[in-house]
C-alpha positions as CSV (number, residue, x, y, z in Angstrom):
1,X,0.0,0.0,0.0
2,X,2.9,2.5,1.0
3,X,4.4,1.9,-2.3
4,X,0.9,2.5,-4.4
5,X,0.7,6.0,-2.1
6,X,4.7,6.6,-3.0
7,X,3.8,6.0,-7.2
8,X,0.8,8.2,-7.2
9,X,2.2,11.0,-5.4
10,X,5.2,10.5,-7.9
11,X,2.4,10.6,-10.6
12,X,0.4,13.5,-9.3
13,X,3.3,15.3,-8.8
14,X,5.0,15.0,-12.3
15,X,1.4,15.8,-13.7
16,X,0.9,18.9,-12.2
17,X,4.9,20.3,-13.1
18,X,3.9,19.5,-16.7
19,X,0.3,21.4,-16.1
20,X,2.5,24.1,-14.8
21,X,5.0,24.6,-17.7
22,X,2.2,24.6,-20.1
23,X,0.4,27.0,-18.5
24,X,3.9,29.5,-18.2
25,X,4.4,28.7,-21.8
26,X,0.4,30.1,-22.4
27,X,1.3,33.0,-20.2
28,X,4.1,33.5,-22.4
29,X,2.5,33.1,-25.8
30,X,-0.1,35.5,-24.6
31,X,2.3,38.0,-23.3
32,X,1.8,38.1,-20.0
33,X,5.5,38.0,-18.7
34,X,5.0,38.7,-15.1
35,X,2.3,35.2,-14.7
36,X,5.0,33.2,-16.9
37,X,8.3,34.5,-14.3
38,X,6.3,33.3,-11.6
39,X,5.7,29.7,-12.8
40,X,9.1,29.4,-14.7
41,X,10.7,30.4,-11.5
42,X,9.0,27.6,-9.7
43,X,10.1,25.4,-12.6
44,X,13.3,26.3,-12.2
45,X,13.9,26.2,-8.7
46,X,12.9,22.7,-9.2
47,X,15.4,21.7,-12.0
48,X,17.9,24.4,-12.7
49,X,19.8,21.8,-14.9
50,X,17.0,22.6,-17.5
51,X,18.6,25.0,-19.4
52,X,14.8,25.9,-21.2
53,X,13.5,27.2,-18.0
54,X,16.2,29.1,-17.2
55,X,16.1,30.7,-20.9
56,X,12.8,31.5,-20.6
57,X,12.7,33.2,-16.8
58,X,15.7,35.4,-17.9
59,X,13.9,36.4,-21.0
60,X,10.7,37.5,-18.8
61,X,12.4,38.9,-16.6
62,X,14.1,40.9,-20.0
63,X,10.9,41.7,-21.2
64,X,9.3,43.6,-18.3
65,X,12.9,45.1,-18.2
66,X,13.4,43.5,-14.4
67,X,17.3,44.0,-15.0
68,X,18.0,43.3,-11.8
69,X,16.2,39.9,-11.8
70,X,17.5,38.8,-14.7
71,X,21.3,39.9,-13.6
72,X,20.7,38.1,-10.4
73,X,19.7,35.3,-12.2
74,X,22.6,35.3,-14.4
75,X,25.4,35.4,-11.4
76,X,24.0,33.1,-9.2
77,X,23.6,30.3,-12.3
78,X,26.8,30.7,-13.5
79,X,28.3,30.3,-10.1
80,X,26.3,26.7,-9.8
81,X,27.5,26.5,-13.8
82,X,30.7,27.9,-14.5
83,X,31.1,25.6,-17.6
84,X,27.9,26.2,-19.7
85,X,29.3,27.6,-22.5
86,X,26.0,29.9,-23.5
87,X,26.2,32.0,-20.2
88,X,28.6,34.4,-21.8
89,X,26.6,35.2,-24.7
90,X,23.2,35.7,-21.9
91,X,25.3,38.1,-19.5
92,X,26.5,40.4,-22.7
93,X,22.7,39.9,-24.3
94,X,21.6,41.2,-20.8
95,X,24.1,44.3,-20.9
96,X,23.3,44.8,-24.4
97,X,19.7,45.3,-23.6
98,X,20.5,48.2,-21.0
99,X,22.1,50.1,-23.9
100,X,25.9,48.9,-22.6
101,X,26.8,47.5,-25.6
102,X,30.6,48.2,-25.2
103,X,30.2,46.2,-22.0
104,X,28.3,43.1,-23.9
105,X,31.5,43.4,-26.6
106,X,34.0,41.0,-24.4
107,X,31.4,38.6,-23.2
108,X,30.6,37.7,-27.0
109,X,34.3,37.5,-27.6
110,X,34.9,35.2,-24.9
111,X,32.5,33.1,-26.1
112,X,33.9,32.9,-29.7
113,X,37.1,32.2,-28.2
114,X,36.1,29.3,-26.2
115,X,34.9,27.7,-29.4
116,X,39.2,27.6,-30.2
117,X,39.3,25.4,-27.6
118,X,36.4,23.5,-27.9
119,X,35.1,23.6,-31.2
120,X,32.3,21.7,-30.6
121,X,30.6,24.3,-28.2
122,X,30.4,26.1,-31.3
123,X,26.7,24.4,-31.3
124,X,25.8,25.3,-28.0
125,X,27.4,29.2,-28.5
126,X,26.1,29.3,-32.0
127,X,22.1,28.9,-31.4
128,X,22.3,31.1,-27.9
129,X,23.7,34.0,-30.2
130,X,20.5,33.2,-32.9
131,X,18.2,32.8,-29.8
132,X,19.2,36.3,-28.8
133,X,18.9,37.8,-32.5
134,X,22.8,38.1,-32.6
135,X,22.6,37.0,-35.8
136,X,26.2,37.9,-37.3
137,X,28.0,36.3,-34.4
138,X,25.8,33.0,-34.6
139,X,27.4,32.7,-37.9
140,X,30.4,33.5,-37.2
141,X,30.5,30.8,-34.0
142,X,29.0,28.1,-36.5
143,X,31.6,28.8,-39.1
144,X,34.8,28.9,-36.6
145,X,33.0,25.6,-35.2
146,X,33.5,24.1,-38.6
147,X,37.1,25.5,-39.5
148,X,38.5,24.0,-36.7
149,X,36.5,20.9,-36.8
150,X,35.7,19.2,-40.1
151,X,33.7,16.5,-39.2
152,X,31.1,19.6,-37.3
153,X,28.1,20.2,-40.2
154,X,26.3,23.3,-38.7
155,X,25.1,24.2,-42.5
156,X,21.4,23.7,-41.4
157,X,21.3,26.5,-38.7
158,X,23.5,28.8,-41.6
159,X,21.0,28.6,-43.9
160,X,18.3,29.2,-41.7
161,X,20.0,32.9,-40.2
162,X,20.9,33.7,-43.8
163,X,17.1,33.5,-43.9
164,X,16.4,36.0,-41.2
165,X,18.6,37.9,-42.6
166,X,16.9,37.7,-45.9
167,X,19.7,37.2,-47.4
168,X,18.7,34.2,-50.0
169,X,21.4,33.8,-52.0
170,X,23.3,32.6,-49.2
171,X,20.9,31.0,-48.3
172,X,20.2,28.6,-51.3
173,X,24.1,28.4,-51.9
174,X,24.0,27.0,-48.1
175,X,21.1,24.2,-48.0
176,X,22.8,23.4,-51.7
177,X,26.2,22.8,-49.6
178,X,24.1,20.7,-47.6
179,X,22.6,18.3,-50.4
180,X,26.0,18.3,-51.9
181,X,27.9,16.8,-48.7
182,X,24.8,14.3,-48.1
183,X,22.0,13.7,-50.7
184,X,20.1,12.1,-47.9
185,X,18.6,15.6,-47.0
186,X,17.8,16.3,-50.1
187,X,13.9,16.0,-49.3
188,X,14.5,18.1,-45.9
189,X,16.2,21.0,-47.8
190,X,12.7,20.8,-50.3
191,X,10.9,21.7,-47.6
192,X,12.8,24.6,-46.2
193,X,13.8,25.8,-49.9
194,X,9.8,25.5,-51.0
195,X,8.8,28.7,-48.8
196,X,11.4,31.0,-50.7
197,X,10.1,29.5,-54.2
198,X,6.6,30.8,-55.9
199,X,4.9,29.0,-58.8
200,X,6.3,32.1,-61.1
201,X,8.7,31.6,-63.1
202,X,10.0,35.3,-63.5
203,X,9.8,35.7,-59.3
204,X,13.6,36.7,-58.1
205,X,13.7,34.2,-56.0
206,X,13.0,31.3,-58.5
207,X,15.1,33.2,-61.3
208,X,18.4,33.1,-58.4
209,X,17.9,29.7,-57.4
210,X,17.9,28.3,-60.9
211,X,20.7,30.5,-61.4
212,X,22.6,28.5,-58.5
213,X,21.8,25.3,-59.5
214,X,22.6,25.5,-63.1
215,X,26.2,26.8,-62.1
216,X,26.7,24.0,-60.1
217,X,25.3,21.5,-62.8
218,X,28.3,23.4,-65.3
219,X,31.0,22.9,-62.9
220,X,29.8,19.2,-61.2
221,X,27.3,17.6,-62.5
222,X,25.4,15.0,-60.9
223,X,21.8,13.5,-60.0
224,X,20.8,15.9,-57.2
225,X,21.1,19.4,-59.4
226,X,18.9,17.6,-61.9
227,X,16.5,16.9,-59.7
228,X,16.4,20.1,-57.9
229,X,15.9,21.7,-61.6
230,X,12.7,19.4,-62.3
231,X,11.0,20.1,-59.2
232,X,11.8,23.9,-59.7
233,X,9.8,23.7,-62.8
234,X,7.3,21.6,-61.7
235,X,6.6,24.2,-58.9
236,X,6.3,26.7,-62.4
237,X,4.1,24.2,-63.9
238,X,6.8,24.3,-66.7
239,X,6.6,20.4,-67.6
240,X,8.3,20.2,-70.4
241,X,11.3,21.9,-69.1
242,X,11.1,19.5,-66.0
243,X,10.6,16.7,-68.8
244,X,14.1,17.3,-70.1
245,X,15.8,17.0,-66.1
246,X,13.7,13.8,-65.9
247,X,14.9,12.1,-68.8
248,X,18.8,13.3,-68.3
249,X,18.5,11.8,-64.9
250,X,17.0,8.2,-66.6
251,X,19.9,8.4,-68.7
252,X,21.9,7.9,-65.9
253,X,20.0,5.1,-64.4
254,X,17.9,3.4,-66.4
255,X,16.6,1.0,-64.2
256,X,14.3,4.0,-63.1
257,X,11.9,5.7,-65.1
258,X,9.0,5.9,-62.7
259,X,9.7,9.7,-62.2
260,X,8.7,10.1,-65.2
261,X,5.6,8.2,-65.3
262,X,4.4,10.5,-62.2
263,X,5.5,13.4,-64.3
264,X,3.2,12.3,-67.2
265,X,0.2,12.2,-64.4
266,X,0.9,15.3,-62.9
267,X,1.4,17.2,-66.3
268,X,-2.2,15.5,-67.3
269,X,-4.0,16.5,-64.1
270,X,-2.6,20.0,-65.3
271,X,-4.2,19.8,-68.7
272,X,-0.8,20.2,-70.1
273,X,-1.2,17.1,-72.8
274,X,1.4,17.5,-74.7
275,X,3.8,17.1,-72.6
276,X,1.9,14.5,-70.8
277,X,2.5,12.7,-74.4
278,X,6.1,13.5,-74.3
279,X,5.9,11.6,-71.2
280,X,4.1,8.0,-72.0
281,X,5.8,7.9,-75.6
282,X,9.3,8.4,-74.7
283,X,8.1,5.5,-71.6
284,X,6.8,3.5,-74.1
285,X,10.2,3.6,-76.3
286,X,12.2,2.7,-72.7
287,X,10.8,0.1,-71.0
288,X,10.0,-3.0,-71.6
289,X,7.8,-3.7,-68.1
290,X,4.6,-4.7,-69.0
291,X,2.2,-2.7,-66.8
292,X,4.2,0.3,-67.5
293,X,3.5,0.0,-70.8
294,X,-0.5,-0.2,-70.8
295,X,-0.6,2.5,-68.0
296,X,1.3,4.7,-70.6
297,X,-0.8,3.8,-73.3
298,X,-4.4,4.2,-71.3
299,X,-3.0,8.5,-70.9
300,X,-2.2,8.3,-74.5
301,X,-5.6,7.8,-75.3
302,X,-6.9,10.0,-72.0
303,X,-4.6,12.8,-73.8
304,X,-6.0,12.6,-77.2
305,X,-9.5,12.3,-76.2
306,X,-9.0,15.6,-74.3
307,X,-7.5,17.2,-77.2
308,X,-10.1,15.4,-79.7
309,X,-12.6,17.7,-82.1
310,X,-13.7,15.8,-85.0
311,X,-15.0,12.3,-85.6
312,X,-12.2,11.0,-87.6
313,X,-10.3,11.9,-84.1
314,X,-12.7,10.1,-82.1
315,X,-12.7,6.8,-84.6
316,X,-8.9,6.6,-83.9
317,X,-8.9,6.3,-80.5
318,X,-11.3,3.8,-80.5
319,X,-9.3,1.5,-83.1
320,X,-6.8,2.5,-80.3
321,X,-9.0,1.0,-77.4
322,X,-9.8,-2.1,-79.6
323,X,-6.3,-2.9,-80.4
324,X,-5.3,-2.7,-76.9
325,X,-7.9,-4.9,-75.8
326,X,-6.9,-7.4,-78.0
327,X,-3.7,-6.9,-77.5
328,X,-3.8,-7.3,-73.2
329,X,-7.5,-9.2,-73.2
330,X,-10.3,-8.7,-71.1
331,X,-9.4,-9.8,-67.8
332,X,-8.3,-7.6,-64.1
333,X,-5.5,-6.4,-65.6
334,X,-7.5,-4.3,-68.4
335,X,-9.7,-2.9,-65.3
336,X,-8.4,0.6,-65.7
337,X,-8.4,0.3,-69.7
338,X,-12.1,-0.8,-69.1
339,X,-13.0,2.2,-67.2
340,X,-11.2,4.1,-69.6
341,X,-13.0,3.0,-72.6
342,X,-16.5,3.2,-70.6
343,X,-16.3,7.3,-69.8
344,X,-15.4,7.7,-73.2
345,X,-18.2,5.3,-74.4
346,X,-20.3,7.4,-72.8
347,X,-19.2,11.1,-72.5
348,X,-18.0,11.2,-76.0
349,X,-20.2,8.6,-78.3
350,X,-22.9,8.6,-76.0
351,X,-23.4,5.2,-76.0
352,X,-23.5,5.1,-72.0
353,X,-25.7,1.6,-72.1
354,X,-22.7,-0.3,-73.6
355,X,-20.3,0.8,-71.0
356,X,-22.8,0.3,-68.4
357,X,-22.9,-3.4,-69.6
358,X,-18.9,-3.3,-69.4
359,X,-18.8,-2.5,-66.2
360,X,-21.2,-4.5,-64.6
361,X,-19.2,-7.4,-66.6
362,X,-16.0,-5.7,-65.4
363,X,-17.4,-6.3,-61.6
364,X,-16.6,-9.9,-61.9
365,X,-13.2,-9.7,-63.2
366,X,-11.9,-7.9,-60.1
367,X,-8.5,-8.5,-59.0
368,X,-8.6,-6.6,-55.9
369,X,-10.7,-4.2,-53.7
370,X,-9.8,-0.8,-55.1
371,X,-10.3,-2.3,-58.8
372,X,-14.2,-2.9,-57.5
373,X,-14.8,0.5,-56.1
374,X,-13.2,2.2,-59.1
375,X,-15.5,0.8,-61.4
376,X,-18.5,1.7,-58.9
377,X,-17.2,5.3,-59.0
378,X,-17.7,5.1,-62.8
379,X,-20.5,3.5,-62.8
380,X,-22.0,5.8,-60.4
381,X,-21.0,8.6,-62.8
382,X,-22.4,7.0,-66.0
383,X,-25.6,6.3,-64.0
384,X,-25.7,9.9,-63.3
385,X,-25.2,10.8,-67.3
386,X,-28.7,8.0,-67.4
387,X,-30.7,10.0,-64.8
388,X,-30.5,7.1,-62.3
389,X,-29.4,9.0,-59.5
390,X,-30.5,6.5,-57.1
391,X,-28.6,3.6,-58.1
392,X,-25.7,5.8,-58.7
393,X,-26.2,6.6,-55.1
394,X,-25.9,3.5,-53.9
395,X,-22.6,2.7,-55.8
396,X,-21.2,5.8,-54.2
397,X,-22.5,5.1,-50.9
398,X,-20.7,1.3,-50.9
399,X,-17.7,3.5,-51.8
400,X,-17.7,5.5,-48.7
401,X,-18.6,3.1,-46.6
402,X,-15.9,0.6,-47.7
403,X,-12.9,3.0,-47.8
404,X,-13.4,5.4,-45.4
405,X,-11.3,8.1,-45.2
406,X,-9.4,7.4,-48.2
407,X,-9.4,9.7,-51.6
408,X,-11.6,7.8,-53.7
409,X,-13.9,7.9,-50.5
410,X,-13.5,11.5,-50.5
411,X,-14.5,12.1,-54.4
412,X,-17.4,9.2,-53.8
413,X,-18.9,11.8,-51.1
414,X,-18.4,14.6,-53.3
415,X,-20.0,12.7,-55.6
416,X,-22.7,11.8,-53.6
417,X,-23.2,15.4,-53.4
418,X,-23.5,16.3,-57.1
419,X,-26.1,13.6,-57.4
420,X,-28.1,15.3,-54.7
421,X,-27.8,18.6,-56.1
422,X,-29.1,17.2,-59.5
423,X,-31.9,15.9,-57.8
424,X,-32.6,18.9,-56.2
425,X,-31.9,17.6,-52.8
426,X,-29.8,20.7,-51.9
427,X,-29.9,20.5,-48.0
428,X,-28.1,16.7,-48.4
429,X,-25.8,18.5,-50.8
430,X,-24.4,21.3,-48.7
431,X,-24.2,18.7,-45.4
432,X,-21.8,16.8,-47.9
433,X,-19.9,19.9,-49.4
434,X,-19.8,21.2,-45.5
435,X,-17.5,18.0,-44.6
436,X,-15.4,18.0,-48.2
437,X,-14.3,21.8,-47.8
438,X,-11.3,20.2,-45.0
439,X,-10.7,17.6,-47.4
440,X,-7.0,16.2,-47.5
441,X,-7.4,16.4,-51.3
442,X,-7.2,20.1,-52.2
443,X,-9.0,19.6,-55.6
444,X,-11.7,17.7,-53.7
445,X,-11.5,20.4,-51.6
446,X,-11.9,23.3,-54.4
447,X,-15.0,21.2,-55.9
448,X,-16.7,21.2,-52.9
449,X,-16.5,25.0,-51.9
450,X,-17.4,26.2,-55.8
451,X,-20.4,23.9,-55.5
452,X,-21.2,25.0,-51.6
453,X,-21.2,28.6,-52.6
454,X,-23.4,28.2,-55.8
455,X,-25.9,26.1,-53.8
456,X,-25.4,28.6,-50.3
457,X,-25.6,31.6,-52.9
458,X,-28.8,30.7,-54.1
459,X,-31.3,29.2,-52.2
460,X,-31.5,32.3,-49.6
461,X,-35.1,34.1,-50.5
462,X,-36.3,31.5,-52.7
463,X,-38.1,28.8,-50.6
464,X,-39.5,26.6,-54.3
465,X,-35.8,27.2,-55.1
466,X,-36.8,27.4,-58.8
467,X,-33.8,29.2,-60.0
468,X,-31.3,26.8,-58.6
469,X,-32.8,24.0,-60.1
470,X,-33.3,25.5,-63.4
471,X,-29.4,26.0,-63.4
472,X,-28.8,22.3,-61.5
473,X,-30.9,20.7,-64.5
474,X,-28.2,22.6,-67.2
475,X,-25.4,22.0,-65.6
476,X,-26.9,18.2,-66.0
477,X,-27.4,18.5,-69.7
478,X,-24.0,19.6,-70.1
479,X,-22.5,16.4,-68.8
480,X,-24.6,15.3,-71.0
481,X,-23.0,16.5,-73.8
482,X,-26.6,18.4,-75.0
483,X,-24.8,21.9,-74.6
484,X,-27.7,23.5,-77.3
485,X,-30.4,21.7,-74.9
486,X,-28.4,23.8,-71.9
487,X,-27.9,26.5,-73.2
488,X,-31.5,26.5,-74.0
489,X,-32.8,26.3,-70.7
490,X,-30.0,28.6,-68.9
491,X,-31.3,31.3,-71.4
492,X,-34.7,30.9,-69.9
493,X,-32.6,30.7,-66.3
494,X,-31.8,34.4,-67.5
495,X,-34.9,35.8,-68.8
496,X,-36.8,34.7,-65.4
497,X,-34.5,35.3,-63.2
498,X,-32.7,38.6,-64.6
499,X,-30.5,40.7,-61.5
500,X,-31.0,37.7,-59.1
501,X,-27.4,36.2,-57.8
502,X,-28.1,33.2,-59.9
503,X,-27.5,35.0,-63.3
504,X,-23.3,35.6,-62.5
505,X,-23.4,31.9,-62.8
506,X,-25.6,31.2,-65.3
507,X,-23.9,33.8,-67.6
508,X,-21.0,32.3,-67.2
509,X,-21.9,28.5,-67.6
510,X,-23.4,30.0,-70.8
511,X,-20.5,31.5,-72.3
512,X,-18.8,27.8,-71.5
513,X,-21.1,26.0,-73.5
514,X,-21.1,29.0,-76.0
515,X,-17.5,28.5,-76.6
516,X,-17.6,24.6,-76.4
517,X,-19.8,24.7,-79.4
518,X,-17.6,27.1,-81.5
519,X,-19.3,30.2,-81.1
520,X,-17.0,32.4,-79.8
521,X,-18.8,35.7,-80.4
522,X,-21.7,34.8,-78.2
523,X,-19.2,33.3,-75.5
524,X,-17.5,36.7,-75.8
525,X,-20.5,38.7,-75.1
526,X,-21.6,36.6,-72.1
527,X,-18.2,37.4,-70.5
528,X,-18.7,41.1,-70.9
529,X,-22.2,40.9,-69.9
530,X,-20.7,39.6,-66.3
531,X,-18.1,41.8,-65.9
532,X,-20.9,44.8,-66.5
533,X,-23.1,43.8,-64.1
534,X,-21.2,41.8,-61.3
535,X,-17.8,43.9,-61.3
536,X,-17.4,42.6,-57.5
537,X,-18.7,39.0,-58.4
538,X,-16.8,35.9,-57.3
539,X,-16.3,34.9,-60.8
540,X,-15.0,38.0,-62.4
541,X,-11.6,37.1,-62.7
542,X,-12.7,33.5,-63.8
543,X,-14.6,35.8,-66.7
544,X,-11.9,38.0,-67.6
545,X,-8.9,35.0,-67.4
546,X,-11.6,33.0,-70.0
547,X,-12.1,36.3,-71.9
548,X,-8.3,36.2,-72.3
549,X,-7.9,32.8,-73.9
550,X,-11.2,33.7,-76.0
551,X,-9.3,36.4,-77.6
552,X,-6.0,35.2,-77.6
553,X,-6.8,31.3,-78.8
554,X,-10.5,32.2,-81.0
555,X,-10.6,35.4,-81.9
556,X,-7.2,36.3,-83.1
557,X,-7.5,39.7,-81.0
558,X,-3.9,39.8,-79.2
559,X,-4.2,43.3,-78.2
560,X,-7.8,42.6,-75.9
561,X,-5.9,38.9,-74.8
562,X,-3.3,41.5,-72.9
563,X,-5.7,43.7,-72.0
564,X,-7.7,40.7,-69.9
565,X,-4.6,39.4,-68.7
566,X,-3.3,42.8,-67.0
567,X,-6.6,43.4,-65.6
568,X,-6.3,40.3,-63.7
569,X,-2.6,41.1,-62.9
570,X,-3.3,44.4,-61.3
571,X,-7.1,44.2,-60.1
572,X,-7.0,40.8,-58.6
573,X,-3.9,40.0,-56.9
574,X,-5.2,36.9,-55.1
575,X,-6.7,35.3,-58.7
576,X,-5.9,31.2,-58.4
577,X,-5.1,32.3,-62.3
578,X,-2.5,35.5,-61.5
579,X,0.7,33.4,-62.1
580,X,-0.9,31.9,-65.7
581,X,-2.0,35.4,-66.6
582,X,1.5,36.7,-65.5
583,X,2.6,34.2,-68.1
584,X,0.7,34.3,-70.9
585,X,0.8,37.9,-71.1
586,X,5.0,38.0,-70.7
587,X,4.7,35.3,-73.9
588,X,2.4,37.8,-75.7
589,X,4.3,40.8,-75.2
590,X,7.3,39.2,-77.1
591,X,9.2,38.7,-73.6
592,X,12.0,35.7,-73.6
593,X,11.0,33.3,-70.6
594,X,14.4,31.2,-70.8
């Protein structure tokens, strides 16, 4: 029994010292320097071995300007620890802040000079004088560490003060020192390097770095440079210039080309096909791995379909299908090939009841679990094209229920609530959308708010909710493919419902469909129409960014392509599509992006 007593005392009391040094950190945090002295001098007096609670009573005590706390505090620690190496740097940090800065000078000094003898103190020195914002003489410590010491590596805590110091060209050269000793931190330097870096190509920052790491690649060249360049670009969305990186670095080991292969994906998710082609068919001409090669072949054919106009376009692709089909059968491992050929069954030939049929077929060809609820998330989708909402509800349903928390689980709820907005069940829809706006996906996530704020937007003041239906039932008929049959009914949207919210987005759905159907002048007037009458709308720089690439890809009108694209450049700052507009206009103007 004494012992139980004895081990929950111990318990009780370790409990409420860790209660206590949260709370002083809160105190902190908030400010309030005279509550956290008080609870970090209990802390202290309790383990003054801990050099965190001593840091952070002295710096209270700094902060309310209790000099004569925090002096005390200083002498009577350094006579208990005469060795600690950073008390010389806190007793001249102390002076410093009481304006005796001539004073503070020897104490730094002596602590630089005990790094001669000890050169690994130059740690310990190093981040007291970067604690303290002494950032010239937490480089210099760090550096004499490493003159005298070669095996010391303090590179990481360089890097990071040329930061503060905003100086970045030190500060790539630095974490580039870093992956050159050890490719290892390759990954970690990413990460620290990624903050400095915008998706702009023509921003300082990126224009220095490449700058840095194409010198290096001239005077040594080797894997990590070459990767460093393809992820710079892919950060620009510049593909094809990571493209070239990616293949020099195959060259080199040709055992791996799967860096590629994600390249191909990402550039396709980007809409950037041709160099998702550039991708597949240069994998296609290097490998000989079997499911390699019909992966690459399936976003050949994604690629063309998305860049298809004419029948003669669409006939090819499907002597394509056929062939590989024929050529890989009809068994689990054509699963993805299947619900390849069954979206564009349906969403470009509108034959949905064949690939329907596939599908279900598909369903018993399974090779694993994902393979199932793959095809049920197409299904569901091709259901949807058929008005069968309810069985495609089910489908997704199964899919959320089954992988929960996963992606497809993710896109099967967001699904879930399309269905329900087509069916006019908004209330379901907008619980759905509610949960997707966190999602781990951020283009699950992007969905989900667009369709939350259409659906929030408009069903305030309208209890039949009339208008939003009208616009739920086009938006249908163009995943139908029936764009005049949308169209149609978005135009009586707009003669019903003229000035309500609704119109921003029904305008602009219209000039869409307008421009999906080749006629650009009508597109062109629905785009101005918006920006007349909603100049503080949420899709206004979506209409002027699409007005842009009217002009610039339709209507052969350079001049007004610029003039969209500065308009987003100087009126919306925060546009998802400044960098593009940044971009395209630099390309229009005649500029050399190298």
């Amino acid at each position: 029994m004494y012992h139980k007593i004895i081990v929950l005392l111990f318990f009780f009391s370790s409990f409420t010292f860790a209660q206590n040094s949260q709370l002083a950190h809160n105190y902190f945090q908030k400010g309030e320097y005279v509550k956290a002295a008080s609870l970090y001098k209990q802390l202290y007096l309790k383990n003054d071995v801990s050099r965190d609670y001593f840091k952070q009573l002295l710096s209270c005590y700094q902060l309310v300007e209790n000099f004569k706390a925090s002096t005390k505090l200083l002498q009577n620690h350094q006579e208990k620890y005469p060795n600690q190496s950073n008390l010389f740097v806190e007793i001249g940090y102390n002076l410093q802040l009481q304006d005796k800065k001539n004073e503070a000078l020897p104490f730094y000094e002596k602590a630089l000079h005990l790094i001669e003898k000890k050169p690994y103190e130059g740690a310990e020195i190093g981040r007291a004088f970067q604690k303290n914002h002494l950032l010239d003489y937490a480089l210099l410590a760090y550096k004499k560490a490493m003159e005298l010491n070669k095996d010391l590596n303090f590179n990481r805590y360089i890097a990071e003060i040329y930061g503060e110091k905003a100086d970045i060209e030190n500060m790539f050269s630095t974490y580039l020192d870093i992956i050159e000793k050890n490719e290892e931190y390759y990954s970690i330097v990413l990460r620290y390097i990624g903050s400095f870096i915008s998706d702009d190509s023509q921003d300082k920052n990126n224009i220095l770095f490449k700058k840095l790491i194409l010198k290096r690649l001239q005077q040594n060249p080797n894997n990590s440079w070459n990767k460093l360049l393809s992820w710079l670009y892919m950060q620009q969305r510049d593909y094809d210039k990571a493209l070239i990186q990616e293949i020099a670095l195959h060259k080199r080991n040709p055992d791996n080309i799967n860096r590629i292969a994600d390249m191909g994906v990402i550039a396709f998710d980007n809409e950037d096909y041709e160099t998702t082609k550039a991708c597949f068919t240069y994998i296609l001409e290097n490998t000989q791995n079997g499911k390699l090669i019909l992966d690459a072949n399936i976003y050949l054919l994604e690629a063309d379909i998305s860049t298809a106009t004419t029948t003669k376009e669409y006939d090819k692709v499907e002597e394509r299908f056929q062939y590989l089909f024929s050529t890989y059968g009809n068994g689990s491992s054509t699963i993805n090939l299947k619900i390849s050929y069954a979206d564009f069954l349906t969403f470009k030939k509108d034959n949905p009841n064949k690939a329907i049929t596939l599908l279900k077929k598909a369903l018993t060809d399974i090779g694993s679990d994902y393979q199932r609820w793959s095809v049920k998330l197409k299904l569901g989708d091709i259901l949807v094209y058929t008005n069968k909402f309810n069985e495609a509800l089910i489908n997704y349903s199964q899919i959320q229920t089954n992988l929960r928390n996963s992606t497809l689980a993710q896109t099967a709820r967001f699904k879930v609530a399309q269905t329900s907005y087509f069916k006019g069940d908004f209330k379901w829809a907008i619980s759905q959308l509610k949960v997707l706006k966190k999602s781990t996906s951020q283009l699950i996530a992007n969905d989900a708010l667009e369709l939350y704020l259409l659906i929030s937007n408009n069903i305030l003041g309208d209890t039949t909710h009339t208008a939003l239906k009208t616009y739920a039932k086009a938006d249908l008929l163009a995943i139908q493919n029936k764009n005049q049959q949308a169209i149609d009914t978005l135009n009586i949207l707009l003669k019903k419902f003229k000035g309500r919210e609704i119109e921003e987005s029904a305008l602009f759905k219209q000039a869409e469909l307008y421009t999906k159907i080749r006629k650009f002048e009508l597109a062109e007037s629905n785009y101005l129409r918006l920006i007349e009458i909603k100049k503080d709308g949420l899709l206004i720089d979506d209409a002027y960014y699409y007005l842009a690439k009217l002009y610039k890809n339709n209507l052969n009108n350079i001049e007004k392509a610029k003039e969209m694209y500065q308009k987003i450049i100087y009126d919306f700052p925060s546009s998802i599509y400044l960098v593009d507009a940044r971009k395209q206009f630099r390309k229009l103007r005649g500029d050399h992006l190298n």
